[in-house]
N, C-alpha and C positions, 0 to 999 in steps of 0.2 A: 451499181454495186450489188453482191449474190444478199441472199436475202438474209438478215440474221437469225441467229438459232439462241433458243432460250436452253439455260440449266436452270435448276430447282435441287434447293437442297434444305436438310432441316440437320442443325449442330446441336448435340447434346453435350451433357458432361458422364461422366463413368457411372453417376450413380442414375443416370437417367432423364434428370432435369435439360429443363432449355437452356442454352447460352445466350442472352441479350447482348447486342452490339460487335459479336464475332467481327473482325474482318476478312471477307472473301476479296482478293483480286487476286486476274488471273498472272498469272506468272509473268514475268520480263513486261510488264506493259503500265499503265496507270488503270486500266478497268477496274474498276471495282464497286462493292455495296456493303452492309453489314446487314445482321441479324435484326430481324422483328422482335415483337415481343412474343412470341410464340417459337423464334429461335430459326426461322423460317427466310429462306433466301430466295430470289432469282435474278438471274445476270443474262446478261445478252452476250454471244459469243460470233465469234467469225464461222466457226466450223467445228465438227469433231474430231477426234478427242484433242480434248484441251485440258491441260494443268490448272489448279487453282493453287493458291496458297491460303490456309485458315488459318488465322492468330488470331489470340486472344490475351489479355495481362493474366498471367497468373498460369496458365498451361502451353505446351510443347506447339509448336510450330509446324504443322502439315501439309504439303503436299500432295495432293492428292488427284487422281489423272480422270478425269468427266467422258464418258464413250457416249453417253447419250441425254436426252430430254429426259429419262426417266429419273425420279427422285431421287436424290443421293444424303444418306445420314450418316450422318459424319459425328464421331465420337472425338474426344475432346481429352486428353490424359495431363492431368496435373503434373506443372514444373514446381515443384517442392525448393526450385532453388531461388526462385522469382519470388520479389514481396508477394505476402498474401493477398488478395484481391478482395475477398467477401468481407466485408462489414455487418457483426452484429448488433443491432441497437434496442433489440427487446422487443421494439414494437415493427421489426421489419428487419428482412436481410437483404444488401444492398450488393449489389459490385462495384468493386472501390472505384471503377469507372465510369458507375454512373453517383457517386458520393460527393455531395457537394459542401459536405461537411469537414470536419478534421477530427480524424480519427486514427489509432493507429493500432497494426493489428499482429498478435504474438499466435504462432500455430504451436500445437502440441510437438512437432517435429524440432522445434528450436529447441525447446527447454525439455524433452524428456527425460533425458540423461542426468540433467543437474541432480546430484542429491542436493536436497531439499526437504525441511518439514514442510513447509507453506509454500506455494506460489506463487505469495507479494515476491519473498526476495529473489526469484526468477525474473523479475520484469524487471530490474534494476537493471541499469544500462541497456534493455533493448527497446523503446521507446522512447523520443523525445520529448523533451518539457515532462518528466515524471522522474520526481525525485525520492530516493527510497530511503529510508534510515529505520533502525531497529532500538527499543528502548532498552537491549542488552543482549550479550553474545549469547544466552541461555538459550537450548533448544525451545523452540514453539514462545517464545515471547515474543508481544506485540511490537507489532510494526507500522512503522508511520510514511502510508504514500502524499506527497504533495502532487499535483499537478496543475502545473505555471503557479504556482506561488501559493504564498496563502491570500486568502481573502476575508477572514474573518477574525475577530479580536477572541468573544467569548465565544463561540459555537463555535462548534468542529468545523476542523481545515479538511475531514478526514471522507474521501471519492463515496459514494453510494456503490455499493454492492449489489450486483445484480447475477444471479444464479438462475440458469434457464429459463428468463422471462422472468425472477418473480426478487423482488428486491429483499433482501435478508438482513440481517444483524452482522455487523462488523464492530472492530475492536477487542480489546482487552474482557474477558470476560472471568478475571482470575477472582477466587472468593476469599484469598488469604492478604491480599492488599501489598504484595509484592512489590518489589520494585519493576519487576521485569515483564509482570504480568503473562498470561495466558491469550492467545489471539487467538479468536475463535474460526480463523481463516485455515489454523494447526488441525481440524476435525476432517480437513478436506485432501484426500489422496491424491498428489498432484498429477497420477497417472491414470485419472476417469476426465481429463479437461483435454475438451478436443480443440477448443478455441479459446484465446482472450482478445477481447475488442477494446481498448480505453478511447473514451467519447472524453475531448476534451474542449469545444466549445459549443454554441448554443444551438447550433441545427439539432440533431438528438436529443441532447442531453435534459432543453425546455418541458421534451416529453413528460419526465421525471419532475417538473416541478420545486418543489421547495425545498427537495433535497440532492439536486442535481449542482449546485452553486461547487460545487470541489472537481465537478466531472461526472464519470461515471464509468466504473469496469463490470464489465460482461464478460459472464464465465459461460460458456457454452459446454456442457459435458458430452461424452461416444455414447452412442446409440449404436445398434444393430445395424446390417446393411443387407439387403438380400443375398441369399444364397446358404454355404455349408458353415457350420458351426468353424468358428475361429477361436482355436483356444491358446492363449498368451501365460506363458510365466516369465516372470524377473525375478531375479536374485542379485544385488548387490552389497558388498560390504566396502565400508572407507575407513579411513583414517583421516584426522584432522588436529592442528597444532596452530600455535600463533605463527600470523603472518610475519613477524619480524618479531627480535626479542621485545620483551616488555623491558623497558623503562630499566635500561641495565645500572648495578647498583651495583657498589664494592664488597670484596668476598670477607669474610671476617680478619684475614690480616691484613687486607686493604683500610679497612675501618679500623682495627686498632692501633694503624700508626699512625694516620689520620687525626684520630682524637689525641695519641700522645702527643704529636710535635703541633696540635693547637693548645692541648695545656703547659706545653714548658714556651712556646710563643707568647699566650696569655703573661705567663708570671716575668720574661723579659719585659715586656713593655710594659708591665707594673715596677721598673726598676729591682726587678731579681735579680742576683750572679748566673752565672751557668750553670754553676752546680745547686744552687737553691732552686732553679727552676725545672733539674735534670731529676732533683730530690722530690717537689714538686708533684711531676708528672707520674715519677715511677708507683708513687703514694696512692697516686687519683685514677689510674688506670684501670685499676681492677674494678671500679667502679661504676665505671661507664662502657667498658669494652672490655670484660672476662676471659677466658679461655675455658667455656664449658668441659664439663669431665669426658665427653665423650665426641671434642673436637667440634667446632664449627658448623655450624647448621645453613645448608642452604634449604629456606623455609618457599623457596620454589618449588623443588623436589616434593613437598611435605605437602604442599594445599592447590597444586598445577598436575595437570595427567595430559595424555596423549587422549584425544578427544576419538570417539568412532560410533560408526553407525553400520548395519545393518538391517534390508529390506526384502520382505519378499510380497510376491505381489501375483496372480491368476486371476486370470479372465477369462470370459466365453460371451460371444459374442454370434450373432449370423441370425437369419431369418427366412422370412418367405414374402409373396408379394403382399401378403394380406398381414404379417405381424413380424415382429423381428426385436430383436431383444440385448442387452449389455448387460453382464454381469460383472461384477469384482468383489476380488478380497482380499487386504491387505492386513499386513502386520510391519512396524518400523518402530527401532529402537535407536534411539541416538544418546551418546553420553558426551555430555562435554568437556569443556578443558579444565573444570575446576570439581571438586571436591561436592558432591551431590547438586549436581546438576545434570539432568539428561528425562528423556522422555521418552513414553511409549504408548503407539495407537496399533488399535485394531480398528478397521472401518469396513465397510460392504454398501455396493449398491449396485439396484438394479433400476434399469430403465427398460421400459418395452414402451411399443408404439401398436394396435390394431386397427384397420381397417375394415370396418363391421359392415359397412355397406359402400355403396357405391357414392352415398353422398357424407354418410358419418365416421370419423375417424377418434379414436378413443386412446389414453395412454399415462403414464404414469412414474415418478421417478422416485425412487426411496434412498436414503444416506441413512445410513445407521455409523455412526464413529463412537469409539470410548479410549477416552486421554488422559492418561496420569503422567503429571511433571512434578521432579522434586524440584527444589529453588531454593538458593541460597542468599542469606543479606548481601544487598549492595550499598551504594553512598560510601559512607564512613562507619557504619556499622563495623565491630571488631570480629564481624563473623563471613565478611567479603575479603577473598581472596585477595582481591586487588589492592583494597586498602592496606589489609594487613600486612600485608608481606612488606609492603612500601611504609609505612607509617603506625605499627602497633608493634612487631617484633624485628627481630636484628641477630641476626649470626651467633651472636652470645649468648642466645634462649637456647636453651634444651628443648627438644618437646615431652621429654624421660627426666623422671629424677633417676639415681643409681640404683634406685631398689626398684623400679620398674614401676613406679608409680609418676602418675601426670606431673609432670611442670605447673605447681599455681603463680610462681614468683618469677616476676618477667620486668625488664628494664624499665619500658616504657609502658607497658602493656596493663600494668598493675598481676589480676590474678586471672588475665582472660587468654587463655592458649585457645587458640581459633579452632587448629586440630580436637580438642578434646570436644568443643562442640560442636563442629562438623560430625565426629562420630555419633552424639549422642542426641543434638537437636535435631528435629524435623521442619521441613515446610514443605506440603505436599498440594498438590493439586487433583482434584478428581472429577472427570467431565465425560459426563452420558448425552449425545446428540441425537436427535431424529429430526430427521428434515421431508417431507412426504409432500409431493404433489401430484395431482389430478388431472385430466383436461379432458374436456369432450369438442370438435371441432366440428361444423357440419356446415356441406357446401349447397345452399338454398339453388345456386345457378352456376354456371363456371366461374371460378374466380371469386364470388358471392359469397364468404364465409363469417360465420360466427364461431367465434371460440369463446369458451370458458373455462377458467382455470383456478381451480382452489389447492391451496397450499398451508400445512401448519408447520410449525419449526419450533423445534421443542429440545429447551439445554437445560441439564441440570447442572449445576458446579457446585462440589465440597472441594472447600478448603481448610487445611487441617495444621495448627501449628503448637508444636512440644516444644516446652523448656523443659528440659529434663533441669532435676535435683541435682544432679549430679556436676553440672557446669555453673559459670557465672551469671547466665541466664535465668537459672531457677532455683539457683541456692537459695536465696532470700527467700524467696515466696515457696519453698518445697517442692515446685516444679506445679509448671503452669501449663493446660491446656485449651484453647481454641478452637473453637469449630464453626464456622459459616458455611450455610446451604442458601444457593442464589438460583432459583428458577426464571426460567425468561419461555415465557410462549409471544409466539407471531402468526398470526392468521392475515391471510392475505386472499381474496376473491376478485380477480379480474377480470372483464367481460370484454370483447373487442370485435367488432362487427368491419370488415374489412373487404376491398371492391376494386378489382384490378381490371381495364378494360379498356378499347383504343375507339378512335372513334379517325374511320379511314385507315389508312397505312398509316401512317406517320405522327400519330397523335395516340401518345399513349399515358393514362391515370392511372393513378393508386392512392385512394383515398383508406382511412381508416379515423373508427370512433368507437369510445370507450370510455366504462364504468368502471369505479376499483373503491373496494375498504380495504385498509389495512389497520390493523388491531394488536395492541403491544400490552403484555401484563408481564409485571416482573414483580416476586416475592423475596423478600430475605429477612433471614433469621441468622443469628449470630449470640453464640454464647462461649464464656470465659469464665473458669475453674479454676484454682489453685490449693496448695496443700493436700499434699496429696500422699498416701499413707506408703508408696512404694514406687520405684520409679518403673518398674513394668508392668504395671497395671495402672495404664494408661486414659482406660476410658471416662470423658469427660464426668461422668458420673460418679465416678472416683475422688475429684477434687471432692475435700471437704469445707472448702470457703467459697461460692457464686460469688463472681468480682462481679458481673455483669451481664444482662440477657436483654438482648435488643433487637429491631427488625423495624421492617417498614413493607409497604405493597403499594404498587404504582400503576396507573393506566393511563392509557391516551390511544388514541383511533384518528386516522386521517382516511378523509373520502375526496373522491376526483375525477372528475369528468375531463375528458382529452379529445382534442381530435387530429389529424393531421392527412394533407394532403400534397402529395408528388406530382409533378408532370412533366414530362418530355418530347423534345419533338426530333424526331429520326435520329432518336438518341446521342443526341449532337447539345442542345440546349434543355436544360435541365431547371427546374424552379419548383419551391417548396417551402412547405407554409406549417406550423404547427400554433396549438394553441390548446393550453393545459388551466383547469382550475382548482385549488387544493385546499378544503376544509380542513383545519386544525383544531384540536380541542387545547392546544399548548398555547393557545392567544382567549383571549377574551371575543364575547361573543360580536363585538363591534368591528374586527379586526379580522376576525376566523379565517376568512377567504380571500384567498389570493391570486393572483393572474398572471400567466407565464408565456410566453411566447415564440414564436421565431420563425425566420424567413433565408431562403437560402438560394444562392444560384451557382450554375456551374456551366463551364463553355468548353465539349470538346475541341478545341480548335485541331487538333490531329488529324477530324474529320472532314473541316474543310477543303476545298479543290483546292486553293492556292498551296496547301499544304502537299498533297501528290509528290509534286516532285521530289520532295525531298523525305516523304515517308520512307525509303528504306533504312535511310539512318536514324530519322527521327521517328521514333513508333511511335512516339505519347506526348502528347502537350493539352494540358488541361488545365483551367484558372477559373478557381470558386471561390466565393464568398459565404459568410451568415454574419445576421446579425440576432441576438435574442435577448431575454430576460432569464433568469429563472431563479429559486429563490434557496435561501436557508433557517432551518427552522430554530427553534432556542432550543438549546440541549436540555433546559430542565422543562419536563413537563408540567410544573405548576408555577413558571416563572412570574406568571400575571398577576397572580391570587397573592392576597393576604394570608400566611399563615399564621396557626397559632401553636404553642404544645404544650405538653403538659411538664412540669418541672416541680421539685422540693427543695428549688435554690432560697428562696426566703426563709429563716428560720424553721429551715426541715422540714415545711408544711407544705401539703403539695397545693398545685396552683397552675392558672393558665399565662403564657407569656405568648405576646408576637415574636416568631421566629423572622418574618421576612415581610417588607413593604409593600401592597399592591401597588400596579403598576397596567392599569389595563389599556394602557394608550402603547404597552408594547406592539409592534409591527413587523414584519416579516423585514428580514433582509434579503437586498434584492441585490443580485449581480447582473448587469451590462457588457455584453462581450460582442466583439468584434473581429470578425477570421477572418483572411486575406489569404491564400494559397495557390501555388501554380508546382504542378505536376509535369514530372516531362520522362520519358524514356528517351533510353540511345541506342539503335541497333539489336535490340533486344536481349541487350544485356545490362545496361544501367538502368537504374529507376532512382528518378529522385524528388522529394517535395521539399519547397521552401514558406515558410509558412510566417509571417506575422500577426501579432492577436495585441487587445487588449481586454481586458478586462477591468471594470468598477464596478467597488463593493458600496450600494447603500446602504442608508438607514442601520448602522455598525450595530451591536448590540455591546453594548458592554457594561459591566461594573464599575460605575461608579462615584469616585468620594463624595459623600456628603456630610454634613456637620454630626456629630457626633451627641450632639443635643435632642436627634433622632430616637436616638438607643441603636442605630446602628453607623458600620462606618460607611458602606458603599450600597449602590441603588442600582436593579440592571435598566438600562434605559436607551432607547434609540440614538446613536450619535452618530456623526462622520461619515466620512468617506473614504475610501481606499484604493488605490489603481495599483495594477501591475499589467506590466507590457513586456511583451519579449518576441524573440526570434526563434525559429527551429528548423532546422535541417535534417534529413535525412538521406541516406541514401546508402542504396543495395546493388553491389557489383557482381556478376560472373565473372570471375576472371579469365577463365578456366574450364572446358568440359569438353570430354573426347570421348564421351561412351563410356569410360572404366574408370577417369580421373577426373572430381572435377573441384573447383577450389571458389568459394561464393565470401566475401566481404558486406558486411553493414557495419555504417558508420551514425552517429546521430550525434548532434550538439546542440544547443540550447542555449540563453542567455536570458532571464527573467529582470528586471528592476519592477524594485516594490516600493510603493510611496503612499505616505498619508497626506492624503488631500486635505479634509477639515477633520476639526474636532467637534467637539458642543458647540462649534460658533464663538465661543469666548473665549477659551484655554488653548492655548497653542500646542503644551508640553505634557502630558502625565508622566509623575515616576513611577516605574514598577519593579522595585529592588534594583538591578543588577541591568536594568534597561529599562529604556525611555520613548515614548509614544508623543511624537514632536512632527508637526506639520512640515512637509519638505522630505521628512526621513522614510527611510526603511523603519518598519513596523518592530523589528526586532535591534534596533541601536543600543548598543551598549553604554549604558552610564554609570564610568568607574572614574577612580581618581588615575593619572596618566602617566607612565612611565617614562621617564627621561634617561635610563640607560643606568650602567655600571660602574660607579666612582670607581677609576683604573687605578689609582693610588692604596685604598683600603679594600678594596671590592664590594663595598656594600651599594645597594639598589637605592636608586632616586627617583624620585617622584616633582611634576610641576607642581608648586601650590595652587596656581591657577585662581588666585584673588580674582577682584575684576574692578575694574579702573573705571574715573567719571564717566567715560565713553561707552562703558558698557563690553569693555576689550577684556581678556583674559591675559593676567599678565605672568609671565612666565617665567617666577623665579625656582631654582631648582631648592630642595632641600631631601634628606635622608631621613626624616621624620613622616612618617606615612599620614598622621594623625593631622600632619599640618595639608596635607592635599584635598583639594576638595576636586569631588567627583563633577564630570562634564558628561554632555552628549558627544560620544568619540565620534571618529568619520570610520568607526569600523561596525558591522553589522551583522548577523549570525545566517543570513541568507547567501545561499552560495552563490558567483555572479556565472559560471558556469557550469552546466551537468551535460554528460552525454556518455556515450560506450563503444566498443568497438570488438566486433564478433566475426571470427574468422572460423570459418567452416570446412573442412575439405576430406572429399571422398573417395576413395578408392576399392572398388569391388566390393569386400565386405567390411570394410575397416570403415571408420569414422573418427576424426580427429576435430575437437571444438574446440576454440578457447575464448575468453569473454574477456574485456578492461572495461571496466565500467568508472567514473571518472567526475568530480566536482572540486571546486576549487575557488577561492574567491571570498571565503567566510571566515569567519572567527570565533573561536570555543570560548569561554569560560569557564 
């Protein structure tokens, strides 16, 4: 045989990085190898020149013709149409093929386009097992991610927020106590996010400790790249309207014949003539369904608008090989579909990165945002659009008397026309952000680095709410003013000493360890005026009667030691270990510290020889596990402590009282998760993962009952248990691509079951109003009295009594007396059974065509 000839080649990617696990084989043959950990190849060949072919998941597919022994660097160009491949976890950036975790990953190229205030509601339908919902259609209101279910009673269900490595403040951060709240997620320009990563069981997520139990998303922002200044502008404007009509209702001569031919109906079946009931109705008419002076009122038109936004947006961006830099600054106005509702931010940041020496790298990221949202009542307040139109006024209301003065005198309404306090009440929001971080990195040997990185995060929020005199709201009291100021600072100091290194060819580590405080203080103050000498001169100051001046100040600091280590052999067999500890001051000192875990494996089998054969069509077959711990903390920071306060409830004298029970045998709650995953490509065009998990929640935390002999009614206290299990799927198709046309499909579904395992050990069931906390159930079961349908005779609604018999059976006599039904645990539940989306993409030259169906079903409202 002639003697073989070696190539040698080293794969990068565009920004200059190594590609780990590339695969090189030579053309038409099964030869092949992949990349080192240094990105570094050699293969044995017949002769020169000879074809290779270089793939990798996530970039284009090359080609490339070998003339000789001498080194070939082979550049690497990103397919934007292929799932994303890089996994960010905070504490490490992974390739989704060497990932033995479950993860799932949103590029800035997916969701650019959406307008959007926030970001959450972009990940709606592009991810599986993450379910999105919003606590109202108002711009910049908070929004609620679950991912795979919930898992906790009292503490938040709600994912950990992680911003460039540094975990942040999430949630509502409104100071006026709205329904719809302010989410502070609104401060962040969705067009500085270059990545999102959501880590949704225990391989990762352990890292994060006591606050990782919901998940965890990672917001990765654009940095500089080398080279010439890249300067970016956007301009967009929208329109926006109800997706379907609301809750269509009869126009005012549909209602007044309506109510006529049920009063002369009425007085027949009272044994009236015809004409005594014809005499009747014509009498009672005007009564209940008028003919306004200035014709029928659709109070649609009057408190509903066509919704729009406009955004603009400039950036500069480019660097050199020593420093490189991201600028932005945006402005975005959005108005919604109702009557003072809409928002508006201005925000800026910059990131730069320096490279100060050959072992020290220096850098820094700054968000300046400022956000004012009006807000309007919701519920059944008579100042929500929605109620009102449906249940306060009616076609018959004027919003004008005839001399041009207000409408006070309303059917149902009493003296409350929504419109007059739409123009003249406020509820506003006002929010100033600084979010600023540091980092020095410095590499003691190759690969050998320490980083440190300091971060503070600083919100201020006024909220500010007017009764004016002038409406029903502040008639009474002369017009009342409100003002709350909520400050929240977060310091956070990370340390991470980190060691990548192979030992041979084929044996390659990446170990990491680390120190971390993070530090939370939150101030508020709130005061409330009335009587007040003129209704535009407003300032709280103004009021002549202090109804109330109140506030509180709150701390708490968590410290945590982490460590975690990776190994791989010929990037084929994959295994990983983490292990986190987390000092709390929200637990008592017996309890403070907690322990978090997790272990992870993953098997290219794609890599294997038996596989060869059939790699052309099969490009990817991969099948991981983890199993972990990790925890969640009590949302109130002094939930362990006895409090006391001060009070003048006894005979006007002031004095101290217990506000709350201690309780220092409180304990972390600990969730239990278990991944199961196999990955596979087809011809390098499908990609897809199927995934099963479960998850259990211990050591529950919840409120409560206890005897009332107490002095209080309920106790938070360690109970139960809680599992959810479920399925998910994904999968990313080309369908499509010739150079100038190309058309790409992702699909994802999902299917959770949630069940309460125990309770306290003794009580099977809690009620909690309107649902039920019962062993066996879903967490969220509905406990109402049951509906038995339509008497098809009279039409009125029936209900089962639902007694219950020697046997302990529910027996199911029907009646039209509601008062006679007694309320059950239904077999219906408010968790959805399934969530998924489906995003269609397709290209052509300059054009861009996207659309999204995002999709759940399976649950039940109240």
């Amino acid at each position: 045989m002639p003697a073989q000839k070696k190539i040698t080649g080293k794969v990068i990617d565009e920004n200059g990085e190594t590609i780990i696990g590339a695969n090189i084989v030579v053309k038409g043959t099964t030869n092949g190898t992949v990349t080192d950990m240094n990105g570094v190849f050699h293969l044995e060949v017949n002769d020169y020149p000879v074809n290779i072919t270089v793939s990798y998941i996530g970039y284009e597919t090359q080609t490339i013709k070998i003339t000789s022994a001498k080194e070939t660097v082979i550049t690497m160009k990103s397919d934007n149409q292929v799932m994303e491949e890089v996994i960010v976890t905070g504490y490490g950036t992974f390739k989704k093929s060497a990932y033995a975790g479950s993860a799932s990953a949103v590029k800035a190229d997916k969701i650019k386009d959406i307008p959007a205030v926030s970001f959450q509601s972009m990940l709606q339908g592009n991810a599986a097992g993450v379910q999105f919902s919003s606590s109202s259609g108002q711009p910049g209101a908070s929004s609620s991610i679950n991912i795979r279910g919930m898992g906790s009673f009292n503490a938040s269900n709600t994912p950990l927020y992680v911003i460039d490595g540094v975990p942040v403040i999430s949630g509502s951060i409104d100071a006026t106590g709205s329904d719809s709240g302010l989410d502070i997620m609104s401060t962040i320009n969705p067009s500085d996010i270059e990545n999102i990563s959501i880590i949704k069981d225990a391989a990762a997520a352990s890292l994060y400790g006591s606050r990782a139990a919901n998940g965890v998303i990672l917001i990765t922002t654009k940095r500089g790249k080398e080279g010439k200044a890249q300067v970016s502008l956007k301009a967009d404007w929208g329109f926006s309207d109800f997706a379907m009509q609301y809750r269509p209702i009869m126009n005012g001569e549909q209602r007044r014949e309506y109510i006529y031919n049920g009063l002369k109906e009425g007085q027949l079946r009272g044994g009236k003539t015809e004409e005594e009931a014809i005499a009747y109705a014509d009498d009672q008419i005007d009564k209940y369904a008028p003919v306004p002076w200035c014709g029928y009122v659709d109070w649609d038109d009057i408190l509903f608008q066509h919704g729009s936004h406009q955004n603009y947006e400039a950036s500069v961006s480019g660097g050199t090989n020593k420093f490189s830099y991201y600028s932005s600054l945006s402005y975005l106005k959005q108005d919604g579909i109702t009557l003072n509702s809409g928002l508006e931010r201005v925000s800026g940041r910059l990131n730069v990165d320096f490279q100060a020496t050959n072992r020290l790298k220096v850098g820094a990221n700054i968000l300046f945002a400022n956000v004012n949202q009006n807000v309007y009542g919701e519920g059944t307040s008579y100042t929500s659009p929605f109620y009102s139109s449906r249940n306060a006024v009616v076609p018959s209301d004027p919003v004008y008397n005839e001399d041009g003065s207000w409408n006070r005198d309303f059917i149902r309404n009493s003296d409350r026309n929504p419109l007059l306090s739409a123009t003249y009440d406020r509820d506003r929001e006002y929010v100033t952000r600084t979010f600023n971080t540091i980092y020095g990195e410095y590499e003691f040997l190759k690969d050998l680095k320490l980083k440190s990185t300091l971060s503070y995060d600083y919100t201020n929020t006024k909220g500010v709410s007017w009764s004016d005199p002038r409406t029903s709201n502040g008639d009474d009291i002369n017009g009342g003013m409100s003002k709350k100021y909520h400050e929240r600072h977060k310091m956070v100091w990370a340390n991470q000493l980190s060691y990548r290194f192979n030992i041979k060819e084929n044996h390659h580590f990446d170990v990491l360890a680390g120190y971390e405080i993070d530090e939370q203080y939150s101030d508020y103050l709130s005061g409330y005026a009335t009587n007040f000498a003129s209704f535009d001169k407003t300032a709280i100051s103004n009021g002549m009667k202090v109804e109330s001046v109140s506030g509180y100040d709150q701390k708490t600091r968590l410290i945590s030691y982490l460590s975690r280590a990776n190994y791989d052999f010929k990037n084929k067999y994959y295994l990983g270990a983490s292990f986190r500890t987390d000092g709390s001051s929200r637990l008592a000192s017996g309890n403070r510290w907690g322990k978090f875990w997790s272990v992870s494996g993953a098997w290219r089998i794609v890599e294997e020889e038996f596989i060869k054969p059939v790699n052309h069509w099969l490009t990817d077959l991969k099948l991981r596990a983890s199993y972990g711990v990790n925890g969640t903390l009590p949302s109130d920071y002094y939930g362990y402590m006895g409090l006391s306060g001060l009070t003048d409830g006894y005979l006007s004298q002031p004095g101290i009282s217990l506000s709350q029970i201690a309780n220092e045998d409180l304990q972390w709650e600990t969730n239990h998760n278990l991944n199961i995953g196999l990955d596979f490509g087809l011809w390098n065009r499908v990609n897809a993962t199927i995934e099963y998990y479960t998850r259990t929640t211990k050591n529950l935390l919840m409120d409560c009952p206890i005897s009332y002999t107490t002095g209080f009614g309920s106790y938070l206290m360690n109970i139960g248990k809680v599992k959810n299990q479920g399925v998910e799927v994904e999968i990313t198709s080309k369908n499509f691509d010739n150079g100038e046309f190309s058309w790409t499909t992702s699909f994802n579904i999902s299917h959770n079951r949630n069940k309460i395992l125990v309770l306290d050990g003794e009580q099977t069931e809690i009620i909690s109003g309107s649902q039920i906390h019962k062993v066996g159930e879903s967490y969220r079961t509905f406990y109402l009295i049951e509906f038995a349908g339509i008497n098809p005779e009279t039409g009125v609604p029936q209900f089962y009594t639902n007694d219950m018999d020697e046997n302990g059976n529910y027996i199911k006599e029907i009646t039209e007396d509601a008062a006679e039904a007694h309320a059950i645990a239904l077999d219906k539940h408010a968790e959805p059974a399934v969530v998924g989306g489906l995003t269609n993409t397709l290209h052509y030259k300059w054009f861009d065509l996207s659309f999204m169906f995002s999709y759940q079903f399976g649950a039940y409202g109240y």
